[in-house]
Backbone as a ProteinNet text record, in pm:
[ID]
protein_1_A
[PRIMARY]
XXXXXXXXXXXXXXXXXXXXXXXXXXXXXXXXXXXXXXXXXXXXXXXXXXXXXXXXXXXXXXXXXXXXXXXXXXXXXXXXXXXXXXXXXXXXXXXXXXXXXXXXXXXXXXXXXXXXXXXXXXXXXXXXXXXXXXXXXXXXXXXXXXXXXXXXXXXXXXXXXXXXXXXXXXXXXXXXXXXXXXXXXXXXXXXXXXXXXXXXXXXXXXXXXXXXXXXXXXXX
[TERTIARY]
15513.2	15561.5	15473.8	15480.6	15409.1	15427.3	15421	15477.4	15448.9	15394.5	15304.2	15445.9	15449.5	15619.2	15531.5	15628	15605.8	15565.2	15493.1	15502.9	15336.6	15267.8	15168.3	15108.5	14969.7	14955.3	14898.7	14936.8	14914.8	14798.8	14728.1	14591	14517.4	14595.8	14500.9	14459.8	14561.1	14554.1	14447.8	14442.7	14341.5	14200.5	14186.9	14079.2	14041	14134	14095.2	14068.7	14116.3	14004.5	13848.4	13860.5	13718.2	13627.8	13715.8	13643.6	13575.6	13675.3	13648.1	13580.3	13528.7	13404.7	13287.5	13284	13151.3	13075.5	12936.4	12875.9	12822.7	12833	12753.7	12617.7	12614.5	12495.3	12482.4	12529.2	12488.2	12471.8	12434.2	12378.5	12438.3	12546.1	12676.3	12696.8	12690.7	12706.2	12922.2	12952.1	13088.3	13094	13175	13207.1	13331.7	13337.8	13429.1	13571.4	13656.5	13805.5	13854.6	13905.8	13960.1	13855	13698.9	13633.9	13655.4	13593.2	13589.6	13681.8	13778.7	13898.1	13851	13737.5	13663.6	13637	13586.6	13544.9	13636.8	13739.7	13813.8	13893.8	13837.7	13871.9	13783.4	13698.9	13574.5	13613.7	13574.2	13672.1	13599	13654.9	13554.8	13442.2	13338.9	13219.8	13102.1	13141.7	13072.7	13050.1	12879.5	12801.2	12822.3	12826.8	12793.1	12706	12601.5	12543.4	12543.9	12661.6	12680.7	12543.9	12547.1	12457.9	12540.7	12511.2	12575.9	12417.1	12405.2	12273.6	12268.1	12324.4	12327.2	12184.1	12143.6	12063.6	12115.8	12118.2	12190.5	12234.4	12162.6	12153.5	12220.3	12349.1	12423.3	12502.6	12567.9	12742.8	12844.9	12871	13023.5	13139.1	13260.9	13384.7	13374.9	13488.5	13507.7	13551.8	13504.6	13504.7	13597.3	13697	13831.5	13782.4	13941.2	13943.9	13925.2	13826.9	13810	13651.3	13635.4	13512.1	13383	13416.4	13310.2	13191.6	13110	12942.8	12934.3	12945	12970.2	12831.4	12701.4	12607.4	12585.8	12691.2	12671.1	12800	12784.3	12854	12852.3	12902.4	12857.3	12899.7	12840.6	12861	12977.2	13075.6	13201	13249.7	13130.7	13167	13245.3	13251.5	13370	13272.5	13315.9	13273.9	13278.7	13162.6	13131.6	13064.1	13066.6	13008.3	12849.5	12751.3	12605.9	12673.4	12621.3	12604.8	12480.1	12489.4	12338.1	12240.8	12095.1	12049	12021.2	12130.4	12142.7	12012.3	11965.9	11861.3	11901.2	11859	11845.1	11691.9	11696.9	11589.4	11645.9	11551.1	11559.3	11653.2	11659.9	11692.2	11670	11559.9	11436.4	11475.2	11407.1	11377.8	11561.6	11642.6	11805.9	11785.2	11744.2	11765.1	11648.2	11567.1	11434.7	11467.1	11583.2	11637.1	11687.7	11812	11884	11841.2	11711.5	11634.6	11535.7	11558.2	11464.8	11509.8	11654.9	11681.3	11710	11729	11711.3	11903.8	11963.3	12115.5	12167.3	12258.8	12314.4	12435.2	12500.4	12663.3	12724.3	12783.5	12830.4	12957.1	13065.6	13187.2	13229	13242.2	13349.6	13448.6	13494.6	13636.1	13602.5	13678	13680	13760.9	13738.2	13875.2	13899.3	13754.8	13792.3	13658.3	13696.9	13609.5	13615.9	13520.5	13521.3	13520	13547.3	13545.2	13436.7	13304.9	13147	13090.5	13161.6	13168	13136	13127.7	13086.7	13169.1	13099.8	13203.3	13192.9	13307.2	13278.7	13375.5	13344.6	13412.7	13312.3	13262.8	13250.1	13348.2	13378.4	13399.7	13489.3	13659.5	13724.4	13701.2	13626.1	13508.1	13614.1	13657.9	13744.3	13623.7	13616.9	13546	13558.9	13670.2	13700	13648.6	13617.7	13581	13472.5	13459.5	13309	13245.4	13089.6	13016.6	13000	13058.2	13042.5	12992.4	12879	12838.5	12750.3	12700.5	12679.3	12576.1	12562	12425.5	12499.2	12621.6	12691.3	12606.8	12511.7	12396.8	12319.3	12299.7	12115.2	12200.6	12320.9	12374	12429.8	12457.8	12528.5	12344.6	12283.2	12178.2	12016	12066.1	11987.9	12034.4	12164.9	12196	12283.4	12239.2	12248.3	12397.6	12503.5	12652.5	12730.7	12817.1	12881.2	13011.6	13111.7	13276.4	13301.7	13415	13486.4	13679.1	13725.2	13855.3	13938.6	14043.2	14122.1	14261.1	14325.9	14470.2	14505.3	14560.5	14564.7	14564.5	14623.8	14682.1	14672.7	14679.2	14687.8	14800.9	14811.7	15003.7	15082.1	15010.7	15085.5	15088.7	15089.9	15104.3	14976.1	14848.4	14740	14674.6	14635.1	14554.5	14394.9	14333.6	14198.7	14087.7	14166.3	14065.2	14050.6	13957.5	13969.6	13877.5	13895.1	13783.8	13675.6	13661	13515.8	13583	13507.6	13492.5	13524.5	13613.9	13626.4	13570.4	13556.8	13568.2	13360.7	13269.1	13170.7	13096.1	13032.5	12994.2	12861	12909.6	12803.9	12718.8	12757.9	12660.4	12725.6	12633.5	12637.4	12605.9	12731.6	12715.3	12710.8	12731.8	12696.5	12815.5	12972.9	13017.4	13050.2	13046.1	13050.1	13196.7	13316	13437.2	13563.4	13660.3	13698.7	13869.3	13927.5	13964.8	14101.7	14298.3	14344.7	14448	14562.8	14678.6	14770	14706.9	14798.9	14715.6	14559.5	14463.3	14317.5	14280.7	14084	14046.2	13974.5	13930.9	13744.4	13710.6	13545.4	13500.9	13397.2	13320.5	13248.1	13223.3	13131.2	13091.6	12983.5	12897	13004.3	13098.2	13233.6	13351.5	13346	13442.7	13537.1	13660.9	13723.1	13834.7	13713.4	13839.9	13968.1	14063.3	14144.5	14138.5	14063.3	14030.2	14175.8	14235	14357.6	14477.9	14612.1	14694.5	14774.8	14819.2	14886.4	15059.7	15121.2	15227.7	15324.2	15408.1	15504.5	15469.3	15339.1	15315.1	15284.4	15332.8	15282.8	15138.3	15081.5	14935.7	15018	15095.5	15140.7	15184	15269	15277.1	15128.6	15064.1	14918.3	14832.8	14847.5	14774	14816.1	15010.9	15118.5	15015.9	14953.8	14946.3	14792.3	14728.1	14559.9	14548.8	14462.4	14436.8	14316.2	14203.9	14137.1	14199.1	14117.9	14156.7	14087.4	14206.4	14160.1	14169.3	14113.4	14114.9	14151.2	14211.4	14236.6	14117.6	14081	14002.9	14056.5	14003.9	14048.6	14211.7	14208.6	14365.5	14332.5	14433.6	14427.6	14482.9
2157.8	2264.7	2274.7	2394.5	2378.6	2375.6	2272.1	2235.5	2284.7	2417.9	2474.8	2581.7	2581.6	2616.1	2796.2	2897.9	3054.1	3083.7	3025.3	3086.6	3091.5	3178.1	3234	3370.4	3372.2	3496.2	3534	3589.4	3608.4	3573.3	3596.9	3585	3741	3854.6	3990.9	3933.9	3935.2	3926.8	3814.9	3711.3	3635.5	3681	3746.9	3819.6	3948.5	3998.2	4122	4053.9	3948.2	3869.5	3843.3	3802.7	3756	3931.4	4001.1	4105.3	4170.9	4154.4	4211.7	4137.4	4029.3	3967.6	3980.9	3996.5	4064.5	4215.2	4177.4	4307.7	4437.8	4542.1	4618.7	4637.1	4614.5	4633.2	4470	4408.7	4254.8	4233.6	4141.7	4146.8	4019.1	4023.9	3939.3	3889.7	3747.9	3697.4	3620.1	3694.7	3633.6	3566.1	3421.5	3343.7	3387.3	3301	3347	3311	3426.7	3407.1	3464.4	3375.6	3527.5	3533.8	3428.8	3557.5	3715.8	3698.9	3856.3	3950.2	3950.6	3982.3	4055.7	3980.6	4046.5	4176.3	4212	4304.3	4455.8	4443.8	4578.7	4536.9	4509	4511.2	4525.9	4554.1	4601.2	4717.7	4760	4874.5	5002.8	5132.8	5222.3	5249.1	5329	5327.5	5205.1	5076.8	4991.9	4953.5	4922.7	4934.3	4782.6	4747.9	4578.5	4598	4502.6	4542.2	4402.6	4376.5	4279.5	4279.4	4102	4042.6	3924.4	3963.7	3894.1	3823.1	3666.4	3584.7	3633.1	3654.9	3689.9	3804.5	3827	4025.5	4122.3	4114.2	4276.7	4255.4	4335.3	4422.6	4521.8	4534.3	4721	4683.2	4543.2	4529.1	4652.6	4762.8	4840.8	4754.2	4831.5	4706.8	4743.9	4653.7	4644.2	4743.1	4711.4	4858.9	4935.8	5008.1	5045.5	5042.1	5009.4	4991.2	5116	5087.8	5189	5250.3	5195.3	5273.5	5147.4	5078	4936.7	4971.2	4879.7	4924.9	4769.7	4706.5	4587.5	4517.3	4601.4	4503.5	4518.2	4539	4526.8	4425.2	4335.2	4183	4151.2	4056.4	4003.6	3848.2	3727.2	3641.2	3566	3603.1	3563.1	3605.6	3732.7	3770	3881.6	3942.3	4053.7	4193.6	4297	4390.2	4454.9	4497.6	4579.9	4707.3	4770	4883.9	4846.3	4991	4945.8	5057.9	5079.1	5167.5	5230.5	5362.3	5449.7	5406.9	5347.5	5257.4	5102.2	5106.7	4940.2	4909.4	4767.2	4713.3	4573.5	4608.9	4494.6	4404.5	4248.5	4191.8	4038.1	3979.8	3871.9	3737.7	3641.8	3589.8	3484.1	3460.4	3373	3425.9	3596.9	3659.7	3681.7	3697.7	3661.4	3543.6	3426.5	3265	3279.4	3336.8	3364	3429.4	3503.5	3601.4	3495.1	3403.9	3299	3172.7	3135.4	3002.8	3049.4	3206.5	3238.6	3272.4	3284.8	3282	3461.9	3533.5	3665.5	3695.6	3698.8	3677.5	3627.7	3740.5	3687.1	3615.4	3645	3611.8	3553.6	3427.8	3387.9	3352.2	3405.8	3326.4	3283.4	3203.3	3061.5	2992.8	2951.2	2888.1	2749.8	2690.9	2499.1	2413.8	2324.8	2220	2158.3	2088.1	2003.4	2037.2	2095.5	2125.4	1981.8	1916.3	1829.7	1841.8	1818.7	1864.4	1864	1821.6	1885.1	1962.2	2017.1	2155.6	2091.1	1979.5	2000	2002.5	2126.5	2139.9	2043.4	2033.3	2043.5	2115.6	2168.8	2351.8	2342.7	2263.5	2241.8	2145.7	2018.7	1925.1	1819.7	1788.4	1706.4	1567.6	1559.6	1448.3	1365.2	1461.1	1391.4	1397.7	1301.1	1298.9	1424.4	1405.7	1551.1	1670.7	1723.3	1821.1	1863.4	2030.1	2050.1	2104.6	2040.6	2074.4	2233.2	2234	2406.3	2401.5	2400.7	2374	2508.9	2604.5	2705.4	2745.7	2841.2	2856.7	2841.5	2743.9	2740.3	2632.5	2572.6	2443.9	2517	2615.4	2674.8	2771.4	2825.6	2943.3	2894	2750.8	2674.1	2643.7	2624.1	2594.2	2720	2810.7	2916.6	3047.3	3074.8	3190.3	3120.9	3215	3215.9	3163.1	3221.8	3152.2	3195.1	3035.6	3005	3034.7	3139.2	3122.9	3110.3	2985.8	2893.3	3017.8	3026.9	3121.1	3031.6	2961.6	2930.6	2878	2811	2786.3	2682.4	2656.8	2533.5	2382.5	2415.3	2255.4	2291.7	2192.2	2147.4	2226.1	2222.5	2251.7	2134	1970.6	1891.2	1875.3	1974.6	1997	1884.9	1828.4	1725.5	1849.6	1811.5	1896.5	1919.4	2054.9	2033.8	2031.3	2075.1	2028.9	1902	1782.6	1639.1	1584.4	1449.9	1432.9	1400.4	1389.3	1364	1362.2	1443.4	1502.6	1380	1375	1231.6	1311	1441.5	1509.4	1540.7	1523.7	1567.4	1681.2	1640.9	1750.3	1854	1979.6	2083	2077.6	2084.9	2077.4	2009.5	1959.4	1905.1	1977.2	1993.1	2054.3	2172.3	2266.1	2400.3	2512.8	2479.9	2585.3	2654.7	2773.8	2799.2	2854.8	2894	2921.1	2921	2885.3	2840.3	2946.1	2991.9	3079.3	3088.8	3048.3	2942.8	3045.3	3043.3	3079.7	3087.3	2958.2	2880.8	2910.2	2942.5	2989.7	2995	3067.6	3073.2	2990	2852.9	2809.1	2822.1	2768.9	2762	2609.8	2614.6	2483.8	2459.6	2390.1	2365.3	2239	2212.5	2103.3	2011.1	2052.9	1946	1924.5	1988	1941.7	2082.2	2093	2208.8	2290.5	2413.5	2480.6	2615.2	2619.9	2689.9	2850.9	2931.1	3043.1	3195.6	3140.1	3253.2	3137.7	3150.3	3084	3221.1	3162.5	3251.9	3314.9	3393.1	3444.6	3330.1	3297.4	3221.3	3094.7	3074	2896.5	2854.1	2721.3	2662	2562.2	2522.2	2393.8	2309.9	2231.6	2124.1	2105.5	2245.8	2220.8	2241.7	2313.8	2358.7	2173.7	2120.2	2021.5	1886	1916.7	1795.2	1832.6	1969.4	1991	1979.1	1925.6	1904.8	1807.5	1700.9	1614.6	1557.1	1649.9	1648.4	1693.7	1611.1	1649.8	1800.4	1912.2	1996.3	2030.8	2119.1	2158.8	2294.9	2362	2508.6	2516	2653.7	2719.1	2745.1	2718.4	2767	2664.2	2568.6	2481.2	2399.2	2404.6	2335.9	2160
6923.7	6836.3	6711.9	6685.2	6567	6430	6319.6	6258.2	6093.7	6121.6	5987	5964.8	5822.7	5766.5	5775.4	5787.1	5775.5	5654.5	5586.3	5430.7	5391.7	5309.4	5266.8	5335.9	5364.9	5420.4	5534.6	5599.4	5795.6	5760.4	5843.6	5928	5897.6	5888.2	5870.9	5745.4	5600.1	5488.2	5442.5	5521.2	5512.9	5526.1	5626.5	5682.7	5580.2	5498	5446.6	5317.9	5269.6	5129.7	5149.1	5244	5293	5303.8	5347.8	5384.4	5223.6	5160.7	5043.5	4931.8	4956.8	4903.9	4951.2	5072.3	5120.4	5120.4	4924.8	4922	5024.5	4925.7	4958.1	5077.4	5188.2	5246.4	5321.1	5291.7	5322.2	5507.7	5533.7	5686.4	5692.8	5766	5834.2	5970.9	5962.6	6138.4	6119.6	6231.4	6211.6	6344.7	6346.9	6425.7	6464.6	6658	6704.2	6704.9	6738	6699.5	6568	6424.6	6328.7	6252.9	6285.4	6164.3	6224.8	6317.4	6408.4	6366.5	6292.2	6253.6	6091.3	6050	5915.1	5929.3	6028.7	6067.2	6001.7	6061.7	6087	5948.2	5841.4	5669.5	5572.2	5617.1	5517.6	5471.7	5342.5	5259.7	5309.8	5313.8	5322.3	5235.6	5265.9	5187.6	5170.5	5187.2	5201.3	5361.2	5331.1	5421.8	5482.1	5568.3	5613.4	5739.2	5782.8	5897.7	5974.5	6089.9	6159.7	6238.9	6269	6357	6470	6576.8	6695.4	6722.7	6704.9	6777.8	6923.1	7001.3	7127	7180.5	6992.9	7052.2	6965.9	6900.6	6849.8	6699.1	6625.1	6449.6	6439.9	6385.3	6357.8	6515.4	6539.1	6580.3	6527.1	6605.1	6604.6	6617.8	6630.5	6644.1	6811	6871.4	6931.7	7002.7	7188.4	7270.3	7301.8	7284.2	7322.6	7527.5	7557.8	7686.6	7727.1	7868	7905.9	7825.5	7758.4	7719.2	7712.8	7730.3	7734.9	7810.4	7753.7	7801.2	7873.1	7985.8	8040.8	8012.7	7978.1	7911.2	7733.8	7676.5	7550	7491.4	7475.7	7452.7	7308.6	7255.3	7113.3	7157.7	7090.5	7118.7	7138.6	7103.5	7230.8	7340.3	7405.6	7547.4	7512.3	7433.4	7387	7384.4	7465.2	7447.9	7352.4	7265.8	7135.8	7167.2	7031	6988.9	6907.1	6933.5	6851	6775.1	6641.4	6526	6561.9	6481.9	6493.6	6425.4	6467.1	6420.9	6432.3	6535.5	6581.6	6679.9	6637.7	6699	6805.1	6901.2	7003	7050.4	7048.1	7037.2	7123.7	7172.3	7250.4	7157.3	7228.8	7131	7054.2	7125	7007.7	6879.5	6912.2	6785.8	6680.1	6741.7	6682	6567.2	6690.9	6583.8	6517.8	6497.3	6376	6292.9	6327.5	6191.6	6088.5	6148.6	6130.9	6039.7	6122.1	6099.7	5982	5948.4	5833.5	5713.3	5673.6	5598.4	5559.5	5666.7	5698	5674.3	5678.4	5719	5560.1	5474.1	5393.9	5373.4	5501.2	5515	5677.1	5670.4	5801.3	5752.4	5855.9	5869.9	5954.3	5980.8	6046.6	6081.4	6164.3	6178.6	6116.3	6157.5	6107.6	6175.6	6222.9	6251.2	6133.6	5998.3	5862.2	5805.3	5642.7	5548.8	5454.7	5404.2	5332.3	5185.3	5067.6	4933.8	4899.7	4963.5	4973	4995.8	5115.5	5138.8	5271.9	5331	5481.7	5596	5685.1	5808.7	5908.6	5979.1	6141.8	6190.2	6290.2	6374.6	6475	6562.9	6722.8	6768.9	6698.6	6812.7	6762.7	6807.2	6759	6793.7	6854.5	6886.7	7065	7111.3	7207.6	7337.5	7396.4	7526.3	7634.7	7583.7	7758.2	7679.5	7540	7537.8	7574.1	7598.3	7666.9	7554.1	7501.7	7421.2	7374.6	7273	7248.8	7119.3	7060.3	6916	6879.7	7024.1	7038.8	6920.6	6850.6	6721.6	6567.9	6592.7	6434.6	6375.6	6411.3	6317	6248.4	6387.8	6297.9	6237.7	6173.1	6111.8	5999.7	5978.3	5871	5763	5847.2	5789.6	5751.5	5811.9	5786	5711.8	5741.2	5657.8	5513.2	5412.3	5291.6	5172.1	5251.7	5213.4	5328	5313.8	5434.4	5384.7	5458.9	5414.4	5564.7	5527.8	5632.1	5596	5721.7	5706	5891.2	5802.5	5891.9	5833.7	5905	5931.7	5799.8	5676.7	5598	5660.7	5741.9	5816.7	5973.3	6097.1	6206.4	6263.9	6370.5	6438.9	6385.1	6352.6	6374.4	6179.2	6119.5	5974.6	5889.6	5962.3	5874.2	5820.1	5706.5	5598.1	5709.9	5645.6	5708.7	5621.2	5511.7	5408.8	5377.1	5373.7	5376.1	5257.3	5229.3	5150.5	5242.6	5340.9	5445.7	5607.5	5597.3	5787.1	5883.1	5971.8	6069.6	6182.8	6203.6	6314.6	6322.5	6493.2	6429.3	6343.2	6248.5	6156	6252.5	6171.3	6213.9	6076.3	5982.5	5861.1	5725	5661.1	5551.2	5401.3	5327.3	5234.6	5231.5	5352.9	5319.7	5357.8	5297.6	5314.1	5114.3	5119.1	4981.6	4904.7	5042.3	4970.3	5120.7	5127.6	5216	5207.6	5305.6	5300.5	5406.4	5366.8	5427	5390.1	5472.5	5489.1	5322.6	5244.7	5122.6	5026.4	5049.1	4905.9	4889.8	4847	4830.8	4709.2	4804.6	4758.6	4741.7	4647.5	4596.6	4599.2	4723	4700.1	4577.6	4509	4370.1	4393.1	4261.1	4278.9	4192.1	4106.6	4062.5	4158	4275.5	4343	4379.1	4433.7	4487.9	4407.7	4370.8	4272.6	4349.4	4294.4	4357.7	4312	4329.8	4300.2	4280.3	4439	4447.1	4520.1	4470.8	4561.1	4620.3	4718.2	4853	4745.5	4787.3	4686.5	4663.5	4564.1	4526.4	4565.3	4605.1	4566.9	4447.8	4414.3	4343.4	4400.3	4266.5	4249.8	4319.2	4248.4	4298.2	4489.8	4507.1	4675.7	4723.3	4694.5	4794.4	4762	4645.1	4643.6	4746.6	4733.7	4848.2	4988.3	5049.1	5171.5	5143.3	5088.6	5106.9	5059.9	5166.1	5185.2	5052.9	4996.1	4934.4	4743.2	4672.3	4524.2	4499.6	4411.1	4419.5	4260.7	4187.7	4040.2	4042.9	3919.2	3891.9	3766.3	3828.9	3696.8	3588.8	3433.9	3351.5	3288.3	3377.4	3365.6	3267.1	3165.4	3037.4	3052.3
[MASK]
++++++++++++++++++++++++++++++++++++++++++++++++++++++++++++++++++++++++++++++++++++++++++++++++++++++++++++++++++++++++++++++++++++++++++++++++++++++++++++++++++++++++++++++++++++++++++++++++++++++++++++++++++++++++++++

């Protein structure tokens, strides 16, 4: 069962913070599951130009049934839309975008963010799992800022924010704001500040449910 109490903010609302920190024009790789969910909250008028590693610059949303192009994919196998303008390229040339520092914005799931900012979001390190670490190394380490957007806690209610990763790491040091059912937090080089809390929480409960020491801005 799952043991995470009903209280803070769905999963859209989560998704539409994140959405709304990401500038004007910026060139965005979203990971699979609710980053993908960024997508369809970007405000009108602002430009974003998704990148799927798979091949493909100027990502549309997703294909309405019935209208799918069965060779136009995005990297979770999900049929998408190209924009007018959209570019397709091998995918050497994808992870060269990536590995170059080309890509201003990636988001991410997580299984545990560390108060360093480091992820891991491939692998709970269990034997039977099947290796899926997929291009989130070279994307933690090549594109420009990392926002991590997932669940506060486990089904079985353990914090995932930790003071150090038990689970294997995908990267070290590089997520920049982390983005949770209970509050937006900001990685910093002093440690984890609490930027927004979720409605009618208090510091004190969001701090009982994270595992890691956290600070408020501006707290006297």
């Amino acid at each position: 069962m799952d043991l995470r109490e009903n209280i803070g903010w769905p999963v859209s609302e989560m998704a539409r913070k994140v959405a709304m920190d990401i500038n004007d024009g910026a060139y965005v790789n979203l990971g699979i599951g609710i980053p993908e969910m960024v997508a369809g909250y970007i405000p009108e008028g602002r430009e974003v130009i998704y990148h799927t590693e798979n091949g493909l610059l100027g990502m549309g949303k997703v294909a309405e049934k019935g209208t799918e192009d069965f060779e136009l994919v995005n990297a979770g196998k999900k049929y998408v839309t190209a924009i007018p303008g959209a570019a397709f390229f091998h995918h050497a040339d994808s992870f060269a975008m990536i590995r170059g520092g080309h890509i201003d914005i990636c988001v991410l799931g997580a299984y545990q963010v560390s108060q360093e900012g480091d992820l891991a979001n491939w692998s709970t390190g269990d034997p039977n799992d099947v290796p899926a670490v997929g291009g989130a190394m070279d994307l933690v380490a090549g594109v420009k800022t990392i926002y991590v957007i997932t669940q506060h806690s486990t089904k079985s209610g353990e914090s995932k924010i930790v003071k150090e990763c038990t689970y294997p790491l995908t990267g070290k040091k590089v997520v920049s704001r982390i983005y949770t059912n209970l509050a937006v937090i900001d990685v910093t080089e002093n440690g984890l500040y609490v930027r927004e809390l979720a409605p009618d929480l208090t510091f004190e409960y969001l701090q009982k449910h994270t595992d890691a020491a956290l600070s408020q801005y501006n707290a006297k």
